[in-house]
Backbone as a ProteinNet text record, in pm:
[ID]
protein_1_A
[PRIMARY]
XXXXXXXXXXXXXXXXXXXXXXXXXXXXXXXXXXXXXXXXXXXXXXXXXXXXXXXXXXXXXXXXXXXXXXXXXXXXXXXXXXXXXXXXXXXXXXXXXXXXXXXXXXXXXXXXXXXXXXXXXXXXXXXXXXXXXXXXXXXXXXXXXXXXXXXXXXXXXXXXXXXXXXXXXXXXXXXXXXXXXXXXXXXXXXXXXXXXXXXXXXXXXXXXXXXXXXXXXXXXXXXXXXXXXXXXXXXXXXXXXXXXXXXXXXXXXXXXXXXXXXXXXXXXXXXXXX
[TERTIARY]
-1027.9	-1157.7	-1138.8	-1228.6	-1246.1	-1218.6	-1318.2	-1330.1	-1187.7	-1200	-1065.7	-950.9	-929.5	-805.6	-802.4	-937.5	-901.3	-882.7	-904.7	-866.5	-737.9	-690	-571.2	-470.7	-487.1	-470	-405.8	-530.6	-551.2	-422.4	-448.6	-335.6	-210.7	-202.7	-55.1	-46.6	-118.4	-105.4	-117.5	-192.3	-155	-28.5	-6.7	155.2	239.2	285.8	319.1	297.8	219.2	150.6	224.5	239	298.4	478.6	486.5	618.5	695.9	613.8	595.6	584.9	482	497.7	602.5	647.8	782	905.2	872.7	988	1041	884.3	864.7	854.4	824.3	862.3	981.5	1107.5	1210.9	1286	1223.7	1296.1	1253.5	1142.1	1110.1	1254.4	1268.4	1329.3	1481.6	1558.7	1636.2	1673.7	1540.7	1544.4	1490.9	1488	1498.6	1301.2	1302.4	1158.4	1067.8	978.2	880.3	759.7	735.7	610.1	505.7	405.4	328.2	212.4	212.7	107.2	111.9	204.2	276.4	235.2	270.7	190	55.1	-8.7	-153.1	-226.2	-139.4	-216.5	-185.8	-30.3	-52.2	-173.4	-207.1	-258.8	-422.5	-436.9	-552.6	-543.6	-467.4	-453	-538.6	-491.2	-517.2	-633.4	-676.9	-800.6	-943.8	-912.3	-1005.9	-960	-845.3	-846.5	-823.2	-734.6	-750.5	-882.6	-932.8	-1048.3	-1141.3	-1220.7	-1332.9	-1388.4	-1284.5	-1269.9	-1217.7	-1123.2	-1053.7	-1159.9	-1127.6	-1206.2	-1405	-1378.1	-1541.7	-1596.3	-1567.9	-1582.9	-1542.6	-1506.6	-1474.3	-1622.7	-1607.2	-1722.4	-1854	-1868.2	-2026.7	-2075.8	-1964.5	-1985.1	-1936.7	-1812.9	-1743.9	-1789.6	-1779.6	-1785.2	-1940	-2035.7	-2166.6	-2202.4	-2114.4	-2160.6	-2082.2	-1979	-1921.8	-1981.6	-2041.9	-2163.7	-2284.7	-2308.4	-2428.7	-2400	-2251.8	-2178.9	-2176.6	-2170.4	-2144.8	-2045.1	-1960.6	-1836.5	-1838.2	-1863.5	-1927.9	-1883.5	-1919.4	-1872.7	-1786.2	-1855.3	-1817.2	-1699.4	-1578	-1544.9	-1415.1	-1431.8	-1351.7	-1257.2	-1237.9	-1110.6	-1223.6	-1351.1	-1423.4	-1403.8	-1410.6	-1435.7	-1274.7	-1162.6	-1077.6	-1007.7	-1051.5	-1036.9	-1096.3	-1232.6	-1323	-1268.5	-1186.7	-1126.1	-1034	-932.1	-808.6	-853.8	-911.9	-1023.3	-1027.6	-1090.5	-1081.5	-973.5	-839.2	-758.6	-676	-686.9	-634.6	-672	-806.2	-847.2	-817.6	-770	-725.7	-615	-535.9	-353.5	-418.5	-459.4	-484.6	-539.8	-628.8	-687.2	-545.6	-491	-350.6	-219.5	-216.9	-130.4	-186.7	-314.7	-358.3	-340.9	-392.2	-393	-198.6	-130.1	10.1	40.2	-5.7	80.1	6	-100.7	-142.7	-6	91.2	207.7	334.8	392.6	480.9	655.9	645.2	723	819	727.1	700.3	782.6	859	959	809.6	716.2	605.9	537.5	466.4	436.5	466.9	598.9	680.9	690.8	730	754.2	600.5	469.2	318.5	362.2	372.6	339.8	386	542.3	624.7	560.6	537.9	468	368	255.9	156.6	138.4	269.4	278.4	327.7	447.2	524.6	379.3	328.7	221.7	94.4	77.9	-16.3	57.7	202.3	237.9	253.5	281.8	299.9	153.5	60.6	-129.9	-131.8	-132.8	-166.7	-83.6	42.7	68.6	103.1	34.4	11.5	-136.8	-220.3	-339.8	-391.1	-287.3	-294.4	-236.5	-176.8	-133.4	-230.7	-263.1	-399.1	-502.3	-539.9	-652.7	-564.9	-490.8	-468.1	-455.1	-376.5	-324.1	-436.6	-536.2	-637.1	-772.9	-850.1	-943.1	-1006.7	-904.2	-952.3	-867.9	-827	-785.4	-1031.4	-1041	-1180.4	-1283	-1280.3	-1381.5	-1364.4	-1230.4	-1232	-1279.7	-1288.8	-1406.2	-1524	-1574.8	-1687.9	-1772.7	-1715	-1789.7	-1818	-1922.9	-1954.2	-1888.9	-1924.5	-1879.8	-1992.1	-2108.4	-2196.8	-2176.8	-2152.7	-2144.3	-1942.1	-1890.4	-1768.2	-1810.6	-1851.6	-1914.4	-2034.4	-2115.4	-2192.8	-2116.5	-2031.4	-1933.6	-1843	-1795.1	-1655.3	-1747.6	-1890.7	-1991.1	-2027.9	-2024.7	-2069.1	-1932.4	-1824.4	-1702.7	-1711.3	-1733.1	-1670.3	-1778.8	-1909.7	-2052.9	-2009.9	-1935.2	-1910.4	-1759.6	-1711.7	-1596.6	-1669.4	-1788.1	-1809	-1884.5	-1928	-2088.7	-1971.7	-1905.9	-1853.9	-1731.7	-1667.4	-1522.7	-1521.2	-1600.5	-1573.4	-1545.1	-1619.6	-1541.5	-1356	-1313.5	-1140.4	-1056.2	-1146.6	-1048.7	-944.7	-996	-941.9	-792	-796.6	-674	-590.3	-672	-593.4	-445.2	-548.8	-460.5	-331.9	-333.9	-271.2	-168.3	-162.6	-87	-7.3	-88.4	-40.8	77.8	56.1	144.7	235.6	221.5	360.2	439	405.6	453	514	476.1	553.4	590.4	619.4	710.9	858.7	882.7	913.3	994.4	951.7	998.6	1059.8	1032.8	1032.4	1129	1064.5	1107.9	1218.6	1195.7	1323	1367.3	1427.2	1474.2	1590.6	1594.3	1684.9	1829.3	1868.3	2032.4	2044.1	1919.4	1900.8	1856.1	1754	1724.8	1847.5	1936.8	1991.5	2144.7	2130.2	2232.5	2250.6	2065.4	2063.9	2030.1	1958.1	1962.3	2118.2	2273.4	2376.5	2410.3	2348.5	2358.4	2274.9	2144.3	2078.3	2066.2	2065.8	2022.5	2140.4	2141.6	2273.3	2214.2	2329.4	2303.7	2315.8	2241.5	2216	2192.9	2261.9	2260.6	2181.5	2298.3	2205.5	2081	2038.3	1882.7	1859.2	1820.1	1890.9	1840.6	1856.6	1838.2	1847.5	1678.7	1641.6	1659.8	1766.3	1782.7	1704.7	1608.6	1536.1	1531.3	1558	1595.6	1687.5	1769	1850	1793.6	1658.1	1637.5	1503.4	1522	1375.9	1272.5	1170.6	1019.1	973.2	936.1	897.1	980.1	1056.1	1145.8	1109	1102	1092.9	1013	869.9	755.2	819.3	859.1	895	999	1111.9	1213	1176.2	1111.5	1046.9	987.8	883.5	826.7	905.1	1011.5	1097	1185.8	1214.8	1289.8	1216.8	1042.1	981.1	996	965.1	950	1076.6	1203.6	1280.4	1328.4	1238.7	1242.3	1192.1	1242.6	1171.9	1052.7	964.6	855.7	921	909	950.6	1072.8	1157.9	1240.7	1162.2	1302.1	1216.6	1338.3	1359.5	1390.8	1363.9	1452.1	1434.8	1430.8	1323.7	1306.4	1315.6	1415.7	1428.9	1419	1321.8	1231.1	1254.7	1236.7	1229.2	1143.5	1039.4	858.6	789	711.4	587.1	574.9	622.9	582.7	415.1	317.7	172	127.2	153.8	75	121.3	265.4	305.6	250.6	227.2	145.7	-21.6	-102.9	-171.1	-210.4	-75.9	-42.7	-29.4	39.9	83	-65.9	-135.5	-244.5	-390.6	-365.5	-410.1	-377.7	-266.1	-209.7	-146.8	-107.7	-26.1	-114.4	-233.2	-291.3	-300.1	-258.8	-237.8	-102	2.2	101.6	248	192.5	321	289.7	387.6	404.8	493.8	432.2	470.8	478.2	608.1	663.6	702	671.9	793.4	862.5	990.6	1051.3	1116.2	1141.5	1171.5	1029.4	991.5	863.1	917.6	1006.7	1049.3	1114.2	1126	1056.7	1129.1	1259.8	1374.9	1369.4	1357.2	1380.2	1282.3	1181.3	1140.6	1213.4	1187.3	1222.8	1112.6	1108.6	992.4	1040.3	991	1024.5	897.3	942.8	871.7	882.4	801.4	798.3	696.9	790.5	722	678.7	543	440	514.5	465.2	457.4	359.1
-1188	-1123.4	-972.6	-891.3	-776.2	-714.5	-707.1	-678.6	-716.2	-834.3	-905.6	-776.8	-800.5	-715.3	-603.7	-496	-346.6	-345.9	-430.5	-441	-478.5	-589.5	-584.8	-471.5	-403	-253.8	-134.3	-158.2	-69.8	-98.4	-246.9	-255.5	-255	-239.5	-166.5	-39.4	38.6	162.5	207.2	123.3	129	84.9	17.1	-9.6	68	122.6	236.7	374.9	393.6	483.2	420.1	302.9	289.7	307.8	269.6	324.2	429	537.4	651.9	701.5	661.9	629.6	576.5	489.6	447.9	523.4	609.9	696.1	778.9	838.9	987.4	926.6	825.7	742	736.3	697.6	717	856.1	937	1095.9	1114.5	1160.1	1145.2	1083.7	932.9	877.7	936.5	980.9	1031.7	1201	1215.8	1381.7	1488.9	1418.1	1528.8	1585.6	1715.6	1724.9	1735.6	1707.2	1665.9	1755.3	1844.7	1966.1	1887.5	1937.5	1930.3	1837	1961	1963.6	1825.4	1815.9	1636.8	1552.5	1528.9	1420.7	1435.4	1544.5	1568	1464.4	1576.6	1478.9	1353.3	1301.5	1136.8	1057.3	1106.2	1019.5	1014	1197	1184.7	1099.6	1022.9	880.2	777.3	756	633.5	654.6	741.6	770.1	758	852.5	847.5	693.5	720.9	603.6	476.2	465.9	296.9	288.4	384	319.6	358.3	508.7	510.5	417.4	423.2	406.9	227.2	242.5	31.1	-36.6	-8.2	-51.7	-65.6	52.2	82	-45.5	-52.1	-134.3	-271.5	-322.6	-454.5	-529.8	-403.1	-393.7	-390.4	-317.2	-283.3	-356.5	-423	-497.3	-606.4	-647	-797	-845.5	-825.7	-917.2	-935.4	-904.6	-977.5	-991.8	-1017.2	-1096.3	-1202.3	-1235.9	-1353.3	-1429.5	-1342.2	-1406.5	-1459.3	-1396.8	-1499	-1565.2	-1609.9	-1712.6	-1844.1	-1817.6	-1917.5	-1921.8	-1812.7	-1765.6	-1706.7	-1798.2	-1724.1	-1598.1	-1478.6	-1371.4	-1408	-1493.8	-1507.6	-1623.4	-1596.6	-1751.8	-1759.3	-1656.9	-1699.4	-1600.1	-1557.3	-1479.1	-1365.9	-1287.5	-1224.1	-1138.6	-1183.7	-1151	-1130.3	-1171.7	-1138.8	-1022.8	-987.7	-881	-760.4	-777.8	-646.8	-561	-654	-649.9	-541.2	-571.1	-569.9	-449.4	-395.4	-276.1	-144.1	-200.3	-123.6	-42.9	-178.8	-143.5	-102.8	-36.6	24.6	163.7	192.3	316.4	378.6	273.5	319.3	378.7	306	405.5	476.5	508.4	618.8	727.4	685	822.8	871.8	753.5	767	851.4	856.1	932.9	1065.1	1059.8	1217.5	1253.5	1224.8	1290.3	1376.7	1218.3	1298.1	1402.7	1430.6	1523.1	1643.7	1645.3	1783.6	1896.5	1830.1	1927.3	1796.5	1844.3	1751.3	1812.5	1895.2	1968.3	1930.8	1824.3	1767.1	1632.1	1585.5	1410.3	1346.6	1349.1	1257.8	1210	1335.3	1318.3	1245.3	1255.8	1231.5	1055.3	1027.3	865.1	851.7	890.8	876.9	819.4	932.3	902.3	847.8	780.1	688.4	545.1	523.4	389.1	360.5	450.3	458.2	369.8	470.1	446	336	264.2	134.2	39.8	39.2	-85.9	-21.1	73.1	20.9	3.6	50.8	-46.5	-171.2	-253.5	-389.9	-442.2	-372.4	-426.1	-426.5	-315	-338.7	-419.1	-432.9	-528.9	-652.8	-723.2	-838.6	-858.4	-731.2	-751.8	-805.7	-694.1	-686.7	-855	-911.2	-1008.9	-1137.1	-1155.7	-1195.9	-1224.9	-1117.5	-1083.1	-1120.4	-1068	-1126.6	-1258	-1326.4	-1488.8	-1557.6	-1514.3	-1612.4	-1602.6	-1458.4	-1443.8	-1448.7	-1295.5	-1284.5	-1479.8	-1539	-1689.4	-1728.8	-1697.5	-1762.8	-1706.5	-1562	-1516.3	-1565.8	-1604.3	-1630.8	-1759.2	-1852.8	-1986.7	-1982.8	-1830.8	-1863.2	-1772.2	-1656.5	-1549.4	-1602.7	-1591.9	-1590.1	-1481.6	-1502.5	-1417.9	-1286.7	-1318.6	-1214.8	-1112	-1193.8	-1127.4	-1065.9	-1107.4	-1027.8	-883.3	-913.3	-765.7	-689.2	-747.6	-646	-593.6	-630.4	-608	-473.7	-516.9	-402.7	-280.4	-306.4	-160.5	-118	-155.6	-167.9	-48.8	-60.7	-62.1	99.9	119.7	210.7	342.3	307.1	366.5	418.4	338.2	363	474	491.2	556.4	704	713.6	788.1	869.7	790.8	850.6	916.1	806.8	789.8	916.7	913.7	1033.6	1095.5	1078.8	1210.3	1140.6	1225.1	1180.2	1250.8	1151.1	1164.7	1167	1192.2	1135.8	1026.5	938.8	790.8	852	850	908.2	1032.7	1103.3	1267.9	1140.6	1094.5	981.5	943.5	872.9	817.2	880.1	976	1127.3	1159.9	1169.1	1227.8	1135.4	1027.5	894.9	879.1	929.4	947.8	1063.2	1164	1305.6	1263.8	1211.5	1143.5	1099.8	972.1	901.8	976.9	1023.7	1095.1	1191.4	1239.7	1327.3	1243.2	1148.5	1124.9	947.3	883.4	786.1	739.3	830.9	821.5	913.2	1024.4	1139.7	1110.7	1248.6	1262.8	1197.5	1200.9	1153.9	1045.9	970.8	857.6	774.9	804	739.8	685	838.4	825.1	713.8	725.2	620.9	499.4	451.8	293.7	259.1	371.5	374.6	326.6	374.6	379.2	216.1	154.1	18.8	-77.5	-26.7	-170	-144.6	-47.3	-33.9	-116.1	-182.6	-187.8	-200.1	-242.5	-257.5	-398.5	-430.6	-600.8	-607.8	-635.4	-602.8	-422.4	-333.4	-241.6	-240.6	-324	-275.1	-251.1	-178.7	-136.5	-268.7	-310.2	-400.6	-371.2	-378.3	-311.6	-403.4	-454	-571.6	-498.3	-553.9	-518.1	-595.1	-674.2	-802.1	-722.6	-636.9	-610.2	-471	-446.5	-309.2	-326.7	-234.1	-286.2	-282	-344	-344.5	-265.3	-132.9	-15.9	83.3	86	198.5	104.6	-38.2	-57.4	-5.9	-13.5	79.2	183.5	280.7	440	419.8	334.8	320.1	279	128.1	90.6	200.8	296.4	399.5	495.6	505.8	651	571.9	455.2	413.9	428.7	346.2	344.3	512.8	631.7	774.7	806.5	754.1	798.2	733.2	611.4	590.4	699.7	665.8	721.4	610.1	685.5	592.2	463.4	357.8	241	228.4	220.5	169.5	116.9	23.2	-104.9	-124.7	-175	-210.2	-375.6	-434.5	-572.9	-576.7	-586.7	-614.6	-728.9	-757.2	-850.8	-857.7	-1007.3	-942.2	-1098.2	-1114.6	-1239.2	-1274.3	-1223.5	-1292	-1237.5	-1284.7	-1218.4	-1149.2	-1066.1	-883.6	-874.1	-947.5	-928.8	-829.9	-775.6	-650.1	-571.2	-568	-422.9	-409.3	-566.9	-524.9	-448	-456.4	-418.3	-248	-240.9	-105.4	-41.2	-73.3	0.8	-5	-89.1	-113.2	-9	-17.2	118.8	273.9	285.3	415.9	408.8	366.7	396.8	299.9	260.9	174.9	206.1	159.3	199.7	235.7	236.5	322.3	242.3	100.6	17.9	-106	-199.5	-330.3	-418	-542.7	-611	-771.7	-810.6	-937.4	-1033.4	-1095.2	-1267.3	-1269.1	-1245.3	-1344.9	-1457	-1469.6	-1610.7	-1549.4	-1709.9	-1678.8	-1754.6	-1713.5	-1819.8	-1990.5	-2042.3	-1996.8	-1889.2	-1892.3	-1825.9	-1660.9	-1653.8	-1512.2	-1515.5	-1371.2	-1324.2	-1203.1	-1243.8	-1153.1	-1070.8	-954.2	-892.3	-770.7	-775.3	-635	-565.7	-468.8	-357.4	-259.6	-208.4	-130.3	32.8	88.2	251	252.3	248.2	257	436.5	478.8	567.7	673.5
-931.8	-914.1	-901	-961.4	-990.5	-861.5	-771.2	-621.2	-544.3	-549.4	-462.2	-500.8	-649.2	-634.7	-660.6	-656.8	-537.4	-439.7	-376.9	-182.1	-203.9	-286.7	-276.2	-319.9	-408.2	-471.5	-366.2	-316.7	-196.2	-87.9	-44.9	-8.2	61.1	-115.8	-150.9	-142.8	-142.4	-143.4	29.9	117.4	248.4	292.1	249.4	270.8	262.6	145.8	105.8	255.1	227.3	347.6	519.4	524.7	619.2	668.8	497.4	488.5	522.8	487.7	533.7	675.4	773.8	899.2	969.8	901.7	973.3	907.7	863.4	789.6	900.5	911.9	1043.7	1145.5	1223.3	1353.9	1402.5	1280.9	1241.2	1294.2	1248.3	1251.7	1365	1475.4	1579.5	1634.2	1678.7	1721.7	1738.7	1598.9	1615.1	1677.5	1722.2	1747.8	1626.6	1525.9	1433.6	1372.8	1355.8	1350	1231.4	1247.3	1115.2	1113.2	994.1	1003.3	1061.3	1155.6	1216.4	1072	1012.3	885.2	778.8	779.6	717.4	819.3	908.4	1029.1	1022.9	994.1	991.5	843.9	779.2	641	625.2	684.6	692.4	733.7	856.2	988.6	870.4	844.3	732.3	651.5	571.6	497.6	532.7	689	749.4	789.2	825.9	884.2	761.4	607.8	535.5	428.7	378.2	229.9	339.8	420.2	508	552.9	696.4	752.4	638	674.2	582.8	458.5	391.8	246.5	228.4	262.5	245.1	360.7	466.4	617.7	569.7	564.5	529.4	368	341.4	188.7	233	328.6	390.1	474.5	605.6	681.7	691	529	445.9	336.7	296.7	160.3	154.4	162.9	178.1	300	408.3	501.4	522.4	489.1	463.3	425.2	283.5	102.6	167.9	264.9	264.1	391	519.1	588.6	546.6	396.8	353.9	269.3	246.3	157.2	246.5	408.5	486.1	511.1	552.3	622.3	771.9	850.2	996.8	1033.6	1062.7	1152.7	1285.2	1341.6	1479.9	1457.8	1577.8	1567	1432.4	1350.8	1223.5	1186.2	1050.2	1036.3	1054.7	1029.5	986.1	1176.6	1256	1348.1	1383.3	1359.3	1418.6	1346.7	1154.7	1069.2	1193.5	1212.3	1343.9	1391	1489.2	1600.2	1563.4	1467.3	1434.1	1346.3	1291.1	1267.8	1360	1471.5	1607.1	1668.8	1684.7	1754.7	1639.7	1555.6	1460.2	1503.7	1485.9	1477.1	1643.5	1734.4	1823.4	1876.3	1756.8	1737.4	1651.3	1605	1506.2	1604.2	1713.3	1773.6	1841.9	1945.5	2007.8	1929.8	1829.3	1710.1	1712.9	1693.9	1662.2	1778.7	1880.8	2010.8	2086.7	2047.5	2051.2	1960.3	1825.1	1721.6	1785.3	1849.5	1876.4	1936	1998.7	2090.2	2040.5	1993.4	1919	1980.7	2052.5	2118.8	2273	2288.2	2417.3	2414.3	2498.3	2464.4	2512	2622	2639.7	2517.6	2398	2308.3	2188.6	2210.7	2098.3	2135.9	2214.3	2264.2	2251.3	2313.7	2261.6	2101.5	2067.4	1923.4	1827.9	1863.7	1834.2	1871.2	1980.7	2040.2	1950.6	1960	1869.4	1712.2	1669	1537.6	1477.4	1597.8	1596.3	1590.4	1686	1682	1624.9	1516.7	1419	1304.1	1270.5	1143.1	1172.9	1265.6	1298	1294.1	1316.4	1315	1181.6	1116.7	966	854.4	895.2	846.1	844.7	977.8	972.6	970.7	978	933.2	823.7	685.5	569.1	494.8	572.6	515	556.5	703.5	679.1	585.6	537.4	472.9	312.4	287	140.3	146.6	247.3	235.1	273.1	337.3	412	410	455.9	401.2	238.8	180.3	49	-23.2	12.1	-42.9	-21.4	101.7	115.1	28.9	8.8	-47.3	-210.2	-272.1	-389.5	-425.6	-379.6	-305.5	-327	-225.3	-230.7	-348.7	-358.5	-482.2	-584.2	-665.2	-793.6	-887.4	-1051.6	-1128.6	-1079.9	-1080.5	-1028.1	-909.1	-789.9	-694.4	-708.4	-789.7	-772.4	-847.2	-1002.9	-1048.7	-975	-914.2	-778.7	-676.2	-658.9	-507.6	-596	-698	-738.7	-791.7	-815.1	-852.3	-689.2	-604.7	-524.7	-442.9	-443.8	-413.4	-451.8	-569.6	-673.6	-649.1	-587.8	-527.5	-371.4	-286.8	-204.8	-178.4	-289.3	-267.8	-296.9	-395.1	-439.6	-333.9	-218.1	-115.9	-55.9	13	122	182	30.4	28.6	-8	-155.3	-251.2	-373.4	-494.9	-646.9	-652.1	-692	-721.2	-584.7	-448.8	-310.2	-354.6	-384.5	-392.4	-471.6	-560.2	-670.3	-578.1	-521.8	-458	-344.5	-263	-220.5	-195.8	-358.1	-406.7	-429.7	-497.1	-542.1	-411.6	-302.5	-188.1	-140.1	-120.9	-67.4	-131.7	-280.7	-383.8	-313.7	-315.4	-277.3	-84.7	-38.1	110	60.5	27.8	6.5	-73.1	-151.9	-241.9	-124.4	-22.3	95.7	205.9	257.6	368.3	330.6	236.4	256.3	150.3	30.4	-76.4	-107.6	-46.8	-89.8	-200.4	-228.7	-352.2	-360.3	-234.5	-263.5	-173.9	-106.4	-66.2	-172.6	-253.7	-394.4	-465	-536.8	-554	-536.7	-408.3	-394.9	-387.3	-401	-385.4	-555.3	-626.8	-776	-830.2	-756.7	-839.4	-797.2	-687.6	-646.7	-703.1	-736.1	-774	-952.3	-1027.2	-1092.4	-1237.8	-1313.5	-1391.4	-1512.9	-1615	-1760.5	-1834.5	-1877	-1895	-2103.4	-2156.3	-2316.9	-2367.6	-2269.4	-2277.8	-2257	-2167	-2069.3	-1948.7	-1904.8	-1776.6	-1670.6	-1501.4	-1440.6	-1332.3	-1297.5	-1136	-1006.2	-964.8	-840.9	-708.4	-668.4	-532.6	-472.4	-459.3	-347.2	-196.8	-236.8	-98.3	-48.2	-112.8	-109.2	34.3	133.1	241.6	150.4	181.2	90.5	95.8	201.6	196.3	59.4	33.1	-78.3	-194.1	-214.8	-335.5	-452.8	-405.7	-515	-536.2	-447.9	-516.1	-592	-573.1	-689.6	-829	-778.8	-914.3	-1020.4	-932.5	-1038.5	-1071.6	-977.9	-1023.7	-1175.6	-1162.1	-1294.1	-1403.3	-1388.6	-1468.7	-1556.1	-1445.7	-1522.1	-1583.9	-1563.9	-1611.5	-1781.3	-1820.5	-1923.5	-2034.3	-2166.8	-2262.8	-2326.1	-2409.9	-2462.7	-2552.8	-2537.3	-2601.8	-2523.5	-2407.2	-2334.9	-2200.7	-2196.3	-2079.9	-1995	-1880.2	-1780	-1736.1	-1675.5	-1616.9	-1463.2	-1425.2	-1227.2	-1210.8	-1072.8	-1052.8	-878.4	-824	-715.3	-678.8	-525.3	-481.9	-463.6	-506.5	-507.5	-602.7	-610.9	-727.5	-772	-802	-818.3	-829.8	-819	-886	-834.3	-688	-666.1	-727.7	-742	-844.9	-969.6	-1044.8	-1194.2	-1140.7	-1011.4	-1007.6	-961.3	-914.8	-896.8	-985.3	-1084.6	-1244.2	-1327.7	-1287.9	-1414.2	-1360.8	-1258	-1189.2	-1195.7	-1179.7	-1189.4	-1315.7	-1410	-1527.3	-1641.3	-1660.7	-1717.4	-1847	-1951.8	-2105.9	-2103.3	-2035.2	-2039.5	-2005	-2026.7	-1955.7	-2050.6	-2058.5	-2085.6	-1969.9	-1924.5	-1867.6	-1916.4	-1860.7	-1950.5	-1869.2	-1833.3	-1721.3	-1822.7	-1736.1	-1836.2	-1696.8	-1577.3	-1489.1	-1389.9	-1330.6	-1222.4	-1109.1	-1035	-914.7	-967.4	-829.3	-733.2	-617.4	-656.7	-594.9	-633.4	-791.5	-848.9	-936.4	-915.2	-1083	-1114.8	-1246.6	-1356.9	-1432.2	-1448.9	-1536.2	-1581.4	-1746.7	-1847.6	-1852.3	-1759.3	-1761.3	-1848.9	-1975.3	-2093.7	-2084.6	-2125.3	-2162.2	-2280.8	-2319.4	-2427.5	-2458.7	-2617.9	-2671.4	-2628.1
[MASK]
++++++++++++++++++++++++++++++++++++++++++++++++++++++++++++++++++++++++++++++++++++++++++++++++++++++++++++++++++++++++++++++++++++++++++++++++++++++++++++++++++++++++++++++++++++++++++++++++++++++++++++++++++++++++++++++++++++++++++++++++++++++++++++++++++++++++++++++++++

């Protein structure tokens, strides 16, 4: 479903974003310091494209197309998504409030704590909601109400944030990540490990790689192709959000292939169009 999988989209691209968070949670921890102005525009992530924008489009549109589907609010996953809503935006105030003096060990443990338990909220939030809810809403939606919901979606990004927010984003979470969570000769060095040559094609193993670094590798291989060269990923689950990531951000510009689907290993040829 159309709808279903921009939220799922999305995401991924919060994920990502959390990655990131636990990058700089990370550096904190070890002492080491992180521009003020980078913590700022992170937390801005979570605050406009998660709540406003993902949050907001859940709260305003799905969850009471699926209350008048006969999905109770109260009592069910709908009410415990709320919740879990809330106490989100509550490490989020708790985060901002520490980065104001970042100078400080009180602050710094603030804003470490903080940040530990809203990546652990959102992503067992996020998995929730893909494995269980959005499993319900695909049940109950029509073909209709999925194309009212994803116009609906696409209206609300537009009131709500801004034309091209959504995309600026996206861009941005590349550009962290890219800093914080795969630097150059950290990339690099798990590139000279997973990456090999398979009948002369190259072969992306991410299985031993944490799940946070995988997307940025995946795309850094993808850019380093030429037009008409391909690559083989090989992933211990599904890759499907990543085809929805690519078909989003690189759409016309890729070919994707199974070649094994589990249940242990997939396999997929990923192709650079002309």
């Amino acid at each position: 479903m159309k709808s279903i999988d921009a939220l799922m989209h999305e995401h991924r691209v919060i994920e990502r974003g959390l990655g990131v968070l636990e990058a700089v949670a990370e550096r904190f921890e070890r002492g080491e310091n992180v521009p003020e102005e980078k913590v700022m525009v992170l937390l801005d992530f979570f605050r406009v494209f998660a709540d406003l924008c993902h949050h907001g489009k859940e709260e305003g549109l799905l969850f009471p197309e699926l209350e008048a589907k006969g999905i109770p609010k109260e009592g069910g996953p709908i009410e415990v998504m709320l919740y879990e809503h809330d106490e989100g935006r509550n490490l989020q105030r708790q985060m901002r409030e520490a980065v104001s003096d970042l100078s400080g060990k009180a602050n710094r443990q603030k804003f470490i704590a903080a940040a530990r338990d809203y990546i652990a909220l959102l992503r067992q939030h996020i998995w929730k909601e893909d494995n269980v809810l959005f499993k319900m809403a695909e049940q109950v939606l029509t073909e209709a109400d999925d194309k009212r919901l994803a116009e609906h979606f696409e209206r609300h990004e537009r009131e709500h944030i801004g034309e091209g927010v959504h995309e600026r984003y996206h861009y941005l979470i590349h550009e962290l990540e890219t800093e914080f969570v795969a630097g150059a000769k950290h990339r690099g060095e798990h590139h000279s490990e997973v990456v090999a040559k398979c009948a002369g094609e190259k072969v992306l193993d991410v299985r031993t790689i944490p799940p946070r670094e995988r997307h940025p590798l995946i795309f850094q291989t993808f850019e380093a192709l030429n037009p008409g060269e391909s690559f083989i990923l090989v992933n211990d689950h599904d890759p499907k959000p990543l085809y929805y990531e690519f078909h989003h951000e690189r759409q016309g510009q890729f070919t994707w292939e199974y070649l094994e689907q589990g249940p242990e290993v997939w396999r997929v040829r990923i192709g650079k169009l002309g």
